[in-house]
Structure formats: C-alpha cells, structure tokens
N, C-alpha and C positions, 0 to 999 in steps of 0.2 A: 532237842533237834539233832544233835551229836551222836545220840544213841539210835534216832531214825535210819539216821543213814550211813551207822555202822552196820545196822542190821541188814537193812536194803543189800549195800557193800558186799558183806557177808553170802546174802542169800541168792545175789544175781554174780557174784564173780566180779563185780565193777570197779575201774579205776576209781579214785578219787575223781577225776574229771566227769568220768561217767555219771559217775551219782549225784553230782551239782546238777548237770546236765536233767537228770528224770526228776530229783524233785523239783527243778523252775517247768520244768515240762507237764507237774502233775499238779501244781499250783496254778497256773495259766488255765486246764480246762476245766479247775477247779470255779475261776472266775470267769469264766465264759457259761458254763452251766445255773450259774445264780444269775448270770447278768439281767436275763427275762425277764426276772419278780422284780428288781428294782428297776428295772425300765417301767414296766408298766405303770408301777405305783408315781413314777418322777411325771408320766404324762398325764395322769390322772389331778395329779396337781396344777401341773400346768395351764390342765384346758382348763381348770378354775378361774385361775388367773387371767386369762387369755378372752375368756367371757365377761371378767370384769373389764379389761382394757377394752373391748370392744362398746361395751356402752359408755364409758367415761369419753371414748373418741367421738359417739353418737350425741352425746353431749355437748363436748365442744363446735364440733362439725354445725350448729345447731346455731350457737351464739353466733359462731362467724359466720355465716352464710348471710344475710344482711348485710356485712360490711362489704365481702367481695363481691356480690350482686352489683352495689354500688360504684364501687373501684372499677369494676366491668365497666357498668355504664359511662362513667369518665374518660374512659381510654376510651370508648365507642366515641365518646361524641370529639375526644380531641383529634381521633383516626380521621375525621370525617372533616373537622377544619382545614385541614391540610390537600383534599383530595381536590382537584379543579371544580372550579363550577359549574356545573352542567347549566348553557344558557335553554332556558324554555321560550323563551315568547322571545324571538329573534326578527327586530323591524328591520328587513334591507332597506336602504335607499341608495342613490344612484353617487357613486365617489368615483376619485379618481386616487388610484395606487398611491402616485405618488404624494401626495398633499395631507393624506388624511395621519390622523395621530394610531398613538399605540390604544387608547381606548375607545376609540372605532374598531377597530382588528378584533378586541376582546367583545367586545357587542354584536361581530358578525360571529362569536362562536371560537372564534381564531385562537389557541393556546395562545400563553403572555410569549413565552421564548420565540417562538413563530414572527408573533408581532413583534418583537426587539429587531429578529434576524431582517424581517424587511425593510424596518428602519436605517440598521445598520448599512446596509444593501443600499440604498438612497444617500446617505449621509456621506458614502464614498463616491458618490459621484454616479451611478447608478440610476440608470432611471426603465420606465414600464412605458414600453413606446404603442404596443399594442393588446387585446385584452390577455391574449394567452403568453405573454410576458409572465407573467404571473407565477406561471407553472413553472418557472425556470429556478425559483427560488428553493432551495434545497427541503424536501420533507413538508412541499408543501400541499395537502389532499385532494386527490383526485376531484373526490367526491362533494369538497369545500368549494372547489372551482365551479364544478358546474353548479351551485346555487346562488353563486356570488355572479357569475358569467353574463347573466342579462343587466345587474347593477351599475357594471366596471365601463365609465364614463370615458371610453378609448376604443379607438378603429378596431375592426374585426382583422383587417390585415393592412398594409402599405398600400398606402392608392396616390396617384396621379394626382400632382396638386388641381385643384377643381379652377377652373375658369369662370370669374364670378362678372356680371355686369356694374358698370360703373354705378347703377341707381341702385345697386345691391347693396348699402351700405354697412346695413344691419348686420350682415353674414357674418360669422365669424370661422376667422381662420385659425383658430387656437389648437384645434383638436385635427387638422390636416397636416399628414404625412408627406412624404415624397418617397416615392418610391427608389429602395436603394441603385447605386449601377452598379452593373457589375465590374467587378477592379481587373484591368488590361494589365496586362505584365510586357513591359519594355524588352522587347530582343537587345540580348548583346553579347559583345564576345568574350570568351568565357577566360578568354589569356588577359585582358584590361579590367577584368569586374574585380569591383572591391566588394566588403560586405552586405555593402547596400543594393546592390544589384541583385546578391544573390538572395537577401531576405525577402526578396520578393515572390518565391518561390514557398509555397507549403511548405511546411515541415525544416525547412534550415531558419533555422538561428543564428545568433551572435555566435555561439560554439562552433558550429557546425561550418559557418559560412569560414570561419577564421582557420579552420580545420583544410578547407579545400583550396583558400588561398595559400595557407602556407606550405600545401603540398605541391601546390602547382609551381610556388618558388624554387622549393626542392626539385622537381623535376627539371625545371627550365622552360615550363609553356606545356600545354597540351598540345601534343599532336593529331590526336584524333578523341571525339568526341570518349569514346568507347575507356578510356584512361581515367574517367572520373569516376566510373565503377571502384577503381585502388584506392579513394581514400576513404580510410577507418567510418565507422558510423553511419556511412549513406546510403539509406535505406532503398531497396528497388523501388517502392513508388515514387520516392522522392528524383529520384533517378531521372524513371521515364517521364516524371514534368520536368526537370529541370532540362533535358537533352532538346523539349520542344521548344524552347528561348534560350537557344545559346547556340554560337557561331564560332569558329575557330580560324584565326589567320595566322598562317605556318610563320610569316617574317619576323614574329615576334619569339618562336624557340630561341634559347640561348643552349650555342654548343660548348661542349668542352676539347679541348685539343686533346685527345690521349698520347700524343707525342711528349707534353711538355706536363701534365698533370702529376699532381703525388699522390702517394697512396691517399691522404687525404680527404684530396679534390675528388676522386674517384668514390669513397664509399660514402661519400654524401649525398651522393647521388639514389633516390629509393631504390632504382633497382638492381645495385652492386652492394653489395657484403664486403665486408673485410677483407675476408678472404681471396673472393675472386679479385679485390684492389690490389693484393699484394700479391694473384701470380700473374694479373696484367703487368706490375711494373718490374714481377721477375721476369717476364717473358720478352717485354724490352731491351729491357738491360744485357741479357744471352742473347737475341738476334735482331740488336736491332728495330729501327723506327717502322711502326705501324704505319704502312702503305695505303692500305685499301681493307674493307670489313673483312675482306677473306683471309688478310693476316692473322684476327684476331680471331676467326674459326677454328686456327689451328690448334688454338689451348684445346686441349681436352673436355673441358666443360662445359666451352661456350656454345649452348645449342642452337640451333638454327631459328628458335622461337625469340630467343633473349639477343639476338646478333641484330633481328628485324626490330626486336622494341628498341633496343638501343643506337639504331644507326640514324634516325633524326637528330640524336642528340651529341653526335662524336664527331671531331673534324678530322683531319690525317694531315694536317700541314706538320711540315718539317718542325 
C-alpha cells in the first residue's frame, strides 16, 4: 500500500495529504461501482423471504379471524346495551304533569334524564298549571309536545272560574284556573320609598333598589325626577317605568350650609370632587362667606350647568 502511493506521490507531484485524499477518493467509487451486483443479489433474497412471511401471515390471519369476528360481535351487542330504548308501540293515556311518576315519562317515549328533570321541577315546588306549561321545561321536544298535547289532563289556557249551579254537585272544580290579574304598582314618592317600593318595579332588585336609595341619601332627596338617570346600573327601560310611579316632594331635600361645611361635608356630596371641595373652602376662606349662588360662579370652574344642579341643595346662611 506504501509503495502505491509512493508511486501515485511520485507520478502526480502530490502532497502526502493529497495522496490520502485520491486513494479514499478512488476506493469510494470503487465501492459505489460493485454496489449494483450486491444490491441486487441482497433483494433477490429478500423477496424469498418476504414471500415466505407473507403466507405464514395468511396463515395466522386465518386462525384468528373466528375469534375477532366474535370479539366484534361482543362489543356490537354491548354498544347496543347502552344505547336508549327506542319505544315502539307507545299507549298514551290522559295524565296530568304533575302526579304521574318517572316510568310514565319513559313509556311516553320521554329520555330518563328528561323525566328526572321534571320530577325535579315538581319536587321544588313547581308545578304545570296549564298544558303548554310543559314546554317551559328546559330541552324539552317540540315534537314530544304536540303528541302528548291532546293527553295532558290540564286547561288549554287560564279561564274564569265557571259559575256552577247549586244541583251541579257532581262538577268538579279541580282542574279550574282563575285567571291571573294583572299586578298594579302603588305610586309613591321616590324621596320616602324604601326597597320595597322600588322592587316593585321591573327589572330593580334588592341590588339595585339599595343602589338608588343610597344615592338618593348621598344626594340629599331628589329634586327632579330626571336625577335618577345618575345612579350607576339603571337601565333606560327600567327608567322610563320607574319615572311612571313615582312622585317627588321638594320639602324633603336636605341642604348643606356651604358657609359652615368642610371640605369633607362638601365632597360627599355625588356631584363635588375633592377637588372642587377644596377650592370652595379656598375660596371662602380668601373672600369671605358665600352670599348668594353668584358668589360661588365666581370660581373659575363652577359652570353655570353644575351651579343650577347644585342650588337645591346649598343654603348661604351666615
């Protein structure tokens, strides 16, 4: 090998580096040139091979196929335990909502959960005053309804208790309604209402009502109807009904002296800030006691919008 690539060396002028270099270069296409005959011959074997695994797997494939046929079948039928009942021959008869059990509901067809849910729905107190009552019950089918519809042993709607004859004894009033009335809302004034006055109104609640009393504290009384718009949360419709039951008597404002108040007193007030409290009682203080609202014009700030909200509620005594 030495004397190869002495010679090489010799006959191309090549470093030592060089000549490592051409013989692994002339070795390489050396085995790149033979690779073909032994490929071939390695796939030739293979596909022997390859033909024998193939029926040995035809084989097995063979024996098992019986048991997983079976194992199919198994899961089939346990898939199919689980799946609801489909009811076929479905007897209605005439029930009423509320009284019947959860294996009436399953015998009209009804899922179990369905029937638990209106059980539940009953059990609190809940009850199906009329047939389409019914419907109200969450997730419960349209298309359930109307075959159960002519069964369901209850008024089609609210009617007028009936007027029966004294020889009428027989009659029974079990399944007579009264028709609801409609709920009146008591007027009142909206500076004396406590929560309960005002829950009488759509859409206010315990939150909400307690929200407007205790602004109207902070204020000192409403002076005009238009001021209940200010507090937080109340919605314009609720608004405009609440504005149609309620009344306001001005002798019920409470003022504040701004002669004798502190900065305090003043920004407790919703529609003063801090800020304007503390150059009202700079402003004081440098000239003197607020006379009349046109004193208080003078500040810089106070605009002729904010001087008319606030003069119901400001007195000017000494």
């Amino acid at each position: 090998m030495n004397k190869i690539k002495n010679w090489i060396q010799s006959y191309f002028s090549f470093s030592s580096r060089e000549t490592n270099g051409f013989v692994i270069l002339v070795i390489i296409m050396a085995i790149l040139l033979v690779s073909p005959v032994f490929t071939r011959l390695l796939m030739e074997n293979s596909s022997d091979n390859w033909d024998n695994d193939i029926e040995k797997l035809n084989i097995l494939a063979a024996q098992l196929e019986p048991q997983l046929i079976a194992k199919k079948e198994k899961s089939t039928v346990k898939y199919h335990k689980y799946k609801p009942a489909i009811a076929k021959d479905i007897k209605y008869f005439s029930f009423n909502p509320n009284t019947i059990g959860l294996t009436d509901w399953e015998n009209f067809g009804i899922a179990t959960y369905l029937g638990k849910r209106i059980l539940k729905y009953v059990e609190k107190g809940g009850s199906f005053k009329i047939k389409s009552d019914l419907k109200k019950i969450y997730g419960f089918p349209e298309a359930k309804y109307m075959l159960l519809e002519p069964y369901i042993n209850l008024p089609e709607a609210f009617t007028k208790k009936d007027t029966f004859k004294k020889d009428d004894k027989k009659t029974s009033t079990s399944n007579t309604y009264f028709e609801k009335k409609p709920f009146e809302i008591t007027s009142f004034d909206i500076n004396k209402a406590d929560t309960t006055d005002l829950k009488q109104i759509r859409g206010i609640g315990s939150k909400l009502s307690a929200r407007i009393i205790k602004f109207r504290n902070k204020l000192g009384g409403f002076h005009e109807v238009q001021q209940i718009k200010d507090v937080y949360g109340l919605k314009e419709e609720v608004y405009l009904s609440l504005i149609e039951h309620v009344r306001i008597e001005e002798s019920y404002i409470q003022k504040i002296n701004i002669n004798q108040a502190d900065e305090a007193m003043l920004k407790s007030h919703p529609y003063i800030d801090w800020k304007l409290a503390k150059i009202i009682i700079n402003y004081r203080n440098q000239h003197g006691k607020y006379s009349s609202i046109e004193d208080l014009k003078n500040i810089k700030i106070v605009t002729e919008e904010f001087a008319t909200k606030m003069l119901p509620y400001l007195s000017f005594e000494p």
